[in-house]
C-alpha positions in Angstrom: -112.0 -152.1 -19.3 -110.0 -149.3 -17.4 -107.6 -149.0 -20.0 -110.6 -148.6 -22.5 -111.2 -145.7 -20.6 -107.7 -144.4 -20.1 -107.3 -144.2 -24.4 -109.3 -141.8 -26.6 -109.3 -140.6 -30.0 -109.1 -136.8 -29.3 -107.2 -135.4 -26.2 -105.8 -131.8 -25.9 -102.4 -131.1 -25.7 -102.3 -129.7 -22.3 -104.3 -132.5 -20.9 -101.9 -134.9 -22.8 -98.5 -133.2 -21.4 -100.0 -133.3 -18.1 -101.0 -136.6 -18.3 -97.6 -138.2 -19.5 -96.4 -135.8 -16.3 -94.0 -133.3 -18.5 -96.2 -130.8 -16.3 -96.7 -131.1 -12.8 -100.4 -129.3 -13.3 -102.6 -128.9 -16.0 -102.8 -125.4 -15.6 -98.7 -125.4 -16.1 -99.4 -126.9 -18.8 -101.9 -124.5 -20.1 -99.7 -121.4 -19.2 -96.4 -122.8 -21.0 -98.7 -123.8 -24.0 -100.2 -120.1 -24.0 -96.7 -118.6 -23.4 -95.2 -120.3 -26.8 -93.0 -122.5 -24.5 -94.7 -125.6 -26.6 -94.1 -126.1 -30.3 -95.1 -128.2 -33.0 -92.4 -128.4 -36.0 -91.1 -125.0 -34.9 -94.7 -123.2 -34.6 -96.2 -122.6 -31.3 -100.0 -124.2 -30.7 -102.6 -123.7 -28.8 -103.9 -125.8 -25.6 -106.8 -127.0 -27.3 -105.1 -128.5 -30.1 -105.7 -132.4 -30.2 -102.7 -134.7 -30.1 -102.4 -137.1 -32.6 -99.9 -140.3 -32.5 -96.8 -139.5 -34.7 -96.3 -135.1 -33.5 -93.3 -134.7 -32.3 -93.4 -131.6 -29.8 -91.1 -129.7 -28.0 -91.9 -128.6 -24.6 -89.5 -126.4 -22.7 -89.9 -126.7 -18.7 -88.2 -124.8 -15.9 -86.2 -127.7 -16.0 -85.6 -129.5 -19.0 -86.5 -128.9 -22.5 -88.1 -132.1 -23.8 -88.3 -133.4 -27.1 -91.4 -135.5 -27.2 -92.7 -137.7 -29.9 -96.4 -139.5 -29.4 -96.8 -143.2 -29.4 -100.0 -142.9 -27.8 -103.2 -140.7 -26.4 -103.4 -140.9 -22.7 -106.2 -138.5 -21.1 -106.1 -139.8 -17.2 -102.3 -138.9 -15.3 -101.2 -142.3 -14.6 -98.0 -143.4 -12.6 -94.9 -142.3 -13.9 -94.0 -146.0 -14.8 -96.9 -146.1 -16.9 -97.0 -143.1 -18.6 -93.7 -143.2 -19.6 -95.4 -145.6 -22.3 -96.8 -143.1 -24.2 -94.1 -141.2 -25.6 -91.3 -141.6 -26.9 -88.4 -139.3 -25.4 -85.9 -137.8 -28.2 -84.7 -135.1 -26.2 -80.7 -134.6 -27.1 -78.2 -136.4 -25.0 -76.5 -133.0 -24.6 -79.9 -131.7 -22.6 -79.8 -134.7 -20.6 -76.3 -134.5 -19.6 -77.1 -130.5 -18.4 -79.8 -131.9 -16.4 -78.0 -134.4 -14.8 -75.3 -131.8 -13.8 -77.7 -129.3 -12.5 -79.2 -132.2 -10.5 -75.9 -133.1 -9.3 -75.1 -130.0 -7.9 -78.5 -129.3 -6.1 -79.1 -129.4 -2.3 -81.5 -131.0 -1.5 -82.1 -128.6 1.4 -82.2 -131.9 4.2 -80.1 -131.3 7.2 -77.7 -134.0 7.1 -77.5 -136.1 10.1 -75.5 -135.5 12.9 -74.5 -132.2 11.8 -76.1 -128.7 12.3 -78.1 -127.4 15.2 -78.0 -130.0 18.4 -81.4 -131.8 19.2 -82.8 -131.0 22.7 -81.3 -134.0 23.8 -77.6 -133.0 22.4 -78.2 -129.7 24.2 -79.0 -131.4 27.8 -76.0 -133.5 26.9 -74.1 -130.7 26.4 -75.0 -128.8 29.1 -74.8 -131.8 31.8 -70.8 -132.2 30.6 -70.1 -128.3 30.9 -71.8 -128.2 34.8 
């Protein structure tokens, strides 16, 4: 019954991308549709447009640029594992390959262990050996 829920006929397209998690809000979403960043066979579309299985989109994110091709309407966000499901991902494997150099190279901005500023108890340490 949930997933009768979960599937409709007529979704919008900033709903959809936010569902599937290619935004992380819907108003993202919204904004990158409004801002052309979204396109359907070359031509940018409006938010309200409905999605229907078989469009191919291309979304670009501050990310990634996705190539996106609908297997199936999803209006609730689900899990990632699930709504990986409905879509298909034809991005180019060049795209993926940037992404996964950019990732490489980004800190994660975690102090790594054992190095950095002392803890309180590395400063009493530190202070009882220098008395």
């Amino acid at each position: 019954m949930k997933e009768e829920v979960e599937k409709k006929e007529k979704v919008r397209l900033d709903k959809y991308l936010w569902s599937i998690r290619v935004f992380k809000t819907r108003s993202q979403a919204t904004e990158a549709i409004d801002k052309g960043r979204v396109k359907l066979k070359g031509d940018s579309v409006k938010a309200s447009r409905n999605v229907v299985i078989g469009d191919i989109y291309d979304a670009r994110t501050e990310h990634k640029n996705w190539t996106l091709r609908v297997t199936a309407v999803l209006e609730k966000r689900l899990a990632y594992a699930e709504a990986i499901k409905y879509y298909e991902d034809l991005t180019p494997v060049e795209e993926l390959e940037r992404v996964r150099q950019v990732a490489a190279t980004f800190q994660t901005g975690k102090r790594l262990s054992k190095i950095g500023r002392p803890t309180k108890k590395n400063r009493r340490d530190i202070g009882d050996f220098l008395d």
